[in-house]
N, C-alpha and C positions, 0 to 999 in steps of 0.2 A: 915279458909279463905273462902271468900265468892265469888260465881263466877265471879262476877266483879272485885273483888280485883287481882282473879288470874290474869283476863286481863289486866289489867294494869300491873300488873309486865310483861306481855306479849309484852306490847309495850313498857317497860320501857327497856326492854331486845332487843328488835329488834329496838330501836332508840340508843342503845348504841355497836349494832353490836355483840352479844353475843349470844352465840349455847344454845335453847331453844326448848323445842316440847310438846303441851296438845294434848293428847289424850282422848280418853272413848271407851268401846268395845259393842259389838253389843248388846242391850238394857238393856245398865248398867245404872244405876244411878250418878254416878261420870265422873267428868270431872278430870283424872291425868297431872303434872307435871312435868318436868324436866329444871330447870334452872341451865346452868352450869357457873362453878364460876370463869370462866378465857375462852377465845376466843383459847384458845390450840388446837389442834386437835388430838382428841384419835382415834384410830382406835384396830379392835380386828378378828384375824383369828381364833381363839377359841370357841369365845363366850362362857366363863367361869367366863367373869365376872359381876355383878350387873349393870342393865343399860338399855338404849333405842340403838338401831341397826338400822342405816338407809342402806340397800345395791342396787348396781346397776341392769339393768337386763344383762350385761356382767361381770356377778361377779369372781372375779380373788382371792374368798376365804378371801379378807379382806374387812370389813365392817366398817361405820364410826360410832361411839359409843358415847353415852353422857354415861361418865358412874359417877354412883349413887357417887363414892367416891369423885366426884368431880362438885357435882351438888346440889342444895336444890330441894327435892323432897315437891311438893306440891300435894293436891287435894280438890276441890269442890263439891257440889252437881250440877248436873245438872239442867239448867233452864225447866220450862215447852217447852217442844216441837210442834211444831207446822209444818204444810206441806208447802213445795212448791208450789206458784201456780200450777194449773194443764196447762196453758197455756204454750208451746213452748215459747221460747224466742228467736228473730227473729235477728238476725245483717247480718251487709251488705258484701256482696260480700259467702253469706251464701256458694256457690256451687265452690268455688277456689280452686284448687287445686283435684278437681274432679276427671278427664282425668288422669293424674298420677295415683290418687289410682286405676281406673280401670284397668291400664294397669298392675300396679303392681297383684291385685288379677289375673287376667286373667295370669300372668305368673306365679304366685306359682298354678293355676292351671295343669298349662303345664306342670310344674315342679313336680307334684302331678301324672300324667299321663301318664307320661315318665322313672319314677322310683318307687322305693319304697318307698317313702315318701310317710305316709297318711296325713298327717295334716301338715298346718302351719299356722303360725299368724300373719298377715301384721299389719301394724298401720300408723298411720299417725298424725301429733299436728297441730292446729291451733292455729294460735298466736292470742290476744285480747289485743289492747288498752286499757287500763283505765284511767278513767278521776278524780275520786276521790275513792284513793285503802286507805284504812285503815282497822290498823290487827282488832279492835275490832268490826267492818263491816264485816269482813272475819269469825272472830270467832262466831259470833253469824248467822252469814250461815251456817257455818259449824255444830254448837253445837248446837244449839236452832229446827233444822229442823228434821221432823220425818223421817231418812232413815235407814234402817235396816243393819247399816253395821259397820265397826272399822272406827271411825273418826279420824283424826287428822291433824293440823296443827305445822309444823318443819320449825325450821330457822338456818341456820348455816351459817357464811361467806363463806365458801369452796363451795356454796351450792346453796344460794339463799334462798327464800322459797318456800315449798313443801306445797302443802296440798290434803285432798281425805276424799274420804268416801267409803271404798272398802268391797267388798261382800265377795271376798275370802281369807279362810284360808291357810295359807300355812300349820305352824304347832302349835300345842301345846300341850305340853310338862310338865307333871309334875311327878315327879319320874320315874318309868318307864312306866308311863300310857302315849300314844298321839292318836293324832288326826288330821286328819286331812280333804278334802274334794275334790271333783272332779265338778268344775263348769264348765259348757260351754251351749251355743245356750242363744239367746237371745229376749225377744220380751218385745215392749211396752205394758204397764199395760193399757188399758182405758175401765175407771169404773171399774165394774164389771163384764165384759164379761169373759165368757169361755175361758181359754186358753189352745189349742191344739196345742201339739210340731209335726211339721213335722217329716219325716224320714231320713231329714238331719239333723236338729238335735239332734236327737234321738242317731243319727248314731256318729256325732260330737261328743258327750257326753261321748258315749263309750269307743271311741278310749283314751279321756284323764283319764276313770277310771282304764282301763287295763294297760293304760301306768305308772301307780302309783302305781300297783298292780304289777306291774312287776318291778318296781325300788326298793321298799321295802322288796320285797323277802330276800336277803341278812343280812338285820336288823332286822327283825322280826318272827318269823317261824307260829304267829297268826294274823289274819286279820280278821276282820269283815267290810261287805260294804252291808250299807243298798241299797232296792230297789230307782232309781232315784226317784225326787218329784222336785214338781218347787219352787223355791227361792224368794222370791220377796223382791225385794229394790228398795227404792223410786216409779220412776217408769217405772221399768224393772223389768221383771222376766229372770229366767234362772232354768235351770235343773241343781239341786245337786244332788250328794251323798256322805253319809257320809262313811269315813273309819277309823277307831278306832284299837286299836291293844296294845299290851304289848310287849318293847325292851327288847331284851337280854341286861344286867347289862354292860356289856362291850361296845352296842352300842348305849346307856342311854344318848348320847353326845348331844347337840343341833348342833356342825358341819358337825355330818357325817349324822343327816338327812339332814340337808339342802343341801350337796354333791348330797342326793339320791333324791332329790326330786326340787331342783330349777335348771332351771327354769323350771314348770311345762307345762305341754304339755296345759293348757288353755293359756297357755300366749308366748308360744314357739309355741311348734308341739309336734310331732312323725314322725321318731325316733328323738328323740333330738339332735343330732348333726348335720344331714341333714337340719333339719326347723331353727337352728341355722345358720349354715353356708348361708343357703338363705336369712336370715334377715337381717343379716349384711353387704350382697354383695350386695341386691335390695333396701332396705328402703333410703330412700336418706337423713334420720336424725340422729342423735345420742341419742337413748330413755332414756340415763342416767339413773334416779331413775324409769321411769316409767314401768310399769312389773320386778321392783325389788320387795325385802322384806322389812319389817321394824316391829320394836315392842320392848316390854321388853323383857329383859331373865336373868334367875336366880333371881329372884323375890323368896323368902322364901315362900308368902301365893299364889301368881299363877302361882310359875313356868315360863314358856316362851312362850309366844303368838305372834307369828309372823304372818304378813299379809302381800300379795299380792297387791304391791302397785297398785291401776288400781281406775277409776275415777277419777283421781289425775292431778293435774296440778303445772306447777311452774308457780313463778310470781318474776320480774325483773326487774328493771326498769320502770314500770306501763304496764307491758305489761303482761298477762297472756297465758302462754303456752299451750294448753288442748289438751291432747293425748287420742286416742279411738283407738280401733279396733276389729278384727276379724276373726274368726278361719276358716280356710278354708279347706274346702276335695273336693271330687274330683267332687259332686254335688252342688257346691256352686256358683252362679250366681252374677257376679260383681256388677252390677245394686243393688241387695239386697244387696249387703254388704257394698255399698254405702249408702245406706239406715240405715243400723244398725251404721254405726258410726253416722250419724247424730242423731239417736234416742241418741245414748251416751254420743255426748256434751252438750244434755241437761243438764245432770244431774250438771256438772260444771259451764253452763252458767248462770243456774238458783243460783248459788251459788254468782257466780261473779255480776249476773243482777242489784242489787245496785250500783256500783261500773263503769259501764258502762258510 
């Protein structure tokens, strides 16, 4: 099948209201498939069976699934790639909803300084009109542009559609080998300048690799975590690291990492329950899929590759959703992290900007 063909079955499937999702991972060549063969709704608390996994970021252990036994699995080659303008893309009323987010960082800082909570993660969605949305306009933003991350576009009636282009891994997962990563701190890419991470960053960074390193304790008794390095996608960077390790055969599961490990402290906090509880009581939205997971799992030739849903947006009714945000400790200045979500709707806006 050829890339074009798969798109149109793309909108053959999303003009007939039918749960679909192309994917490709971070500088693959293929563009994957899943067209499911009935508008059902499978869900799976297991994740034992063959399939694509979309889940929330209040996940409650079940996750909605296309799964393989009842879907046509497709794939194409990848078209040539090509960049984003480097130009910002500019819409009206660009700074609304401003005032609310500062108030909110300024209170999970208070909240950061008053207890034991080092970290948390605010966010915030801007909604976007669109005046002419079409999915094979969407896919070839999505597909066709050079960003360094797990791409994909998902549509389910329960759902709406989803799409991103996300930097981080959650897990992956094959036999008892996985993997997985510590992302956080953020800055825009321009040109080729030097990029040097402050010591809030730095600092940021830590706090979510030790918080990983202390959740997998229980599942693994080996761990290797390379020294941070910065990450570059599109155009932002971020401090990675990577953490690799061998399961004991008993906790070889794909749910009981995902128990030990979502929602991660880049996209929650530390401790996890604290940065949770604050999220849910201050954020004044409902973030649904975004800083959820999603991916294959039990795939024979790759195993389970699950990502961190983030650059992601939905789109509704010609409106498109786009969710950003930001990790906060206890040197975090509102003003900047105001700043950083607007560096981050780029990456979406530039996706949408046809479409506009």
């Amino acid at each position: 099948m050829t890339y074009h063909q798969l798109i149109e079955k793309a909108e053959d499937w999303y003009s007939k209201k039918m749960p679909f999702v192309l994917f490709s991972f971070p500088e693959g060549t293929k563009v994957y498939a899943y067209f499911q063969n009935s508008s059902k709704k499978h869900t799976t608390s297991s994740f034992e069976e063959y399939g694509f996994v979309m889940a929330p970021f209040d996940f409650d252990k079940t996750a909605l699934l296309l799964p393989a036994a009842d879907c046509v699995f497709e794939f194409a080659s990848m078209p040539e790639l090509s960049s984003h303008p480097e130009e910002d893309v500019n819409i009206p009323n660009s700074n609304r909803g401003k005032q609310l987010h500062l108030d909110l960082v300024d209170s999970a800082i208070k909240k950061i300084g008053s207890s034991e909570t080092k970290k948390i993660v605010v966010s915030r969605k801007k909604d976007i009109k669109l005046s002419n949305f079409k999915i094979n306009i969407l896919t070839d933003q999505i597909f066709t542009k050079n960003y360094n991350g797990f791409k994909y576009v998902w549509y389910h009636p329960e759902t709406a559609l989803w799409c991103g282009t996300t930097p981080e891994i959650l897990l992956k997962l094959k036999d008892s080998s996985f993997s997985t990563i510590s992302l956080a701190g953020t800055k825009k890419i321009q040109g080729d300048q030097y990029l040097k991470w402050t010591s809030k960053e730095i600092k940021e960074q830590a706090i979510v690799t030790d918080a990983i390193f202390e959740s997998l304790q229980n599942i693994t008794p080996v761990l290797k975590i390379s020294k941070p390095y910065t990450h570059r996608a599109g155009n932002l960077a971020h401090l990675r690291t990577d953490v690799t390790g061998v399961i004991r055969a008993k906790n070889a599961r794909v749910d009981k990492i995902v128990d030990a490990l979502h929602p991660t402290p880049a996209v929650c906090g530390a401790p996890f329950a604290d940065a949770k509880d604050f999220i849910l009581k201050n954020e004044t939205y409902n973030r649904e899929f975004y800083t959820g997971f999603l991916g294959n799992v039990q795939c024979d030739l790759l195993g389970s590759n699950l990502y961190v849903n983030l650059r992601s947006m939905k789109i509704k009714d010609n409106t498109a959703s786009i969710f950003v945000g930001g990790g906060i400790i206890g040197q975090s200045d509102p003003e900047q992290e105001w700043q950083e979500t607007q560096n981050k709707l780029q990456t979406m806006l530039k996706v949408v900007a046809p479409m506009l």
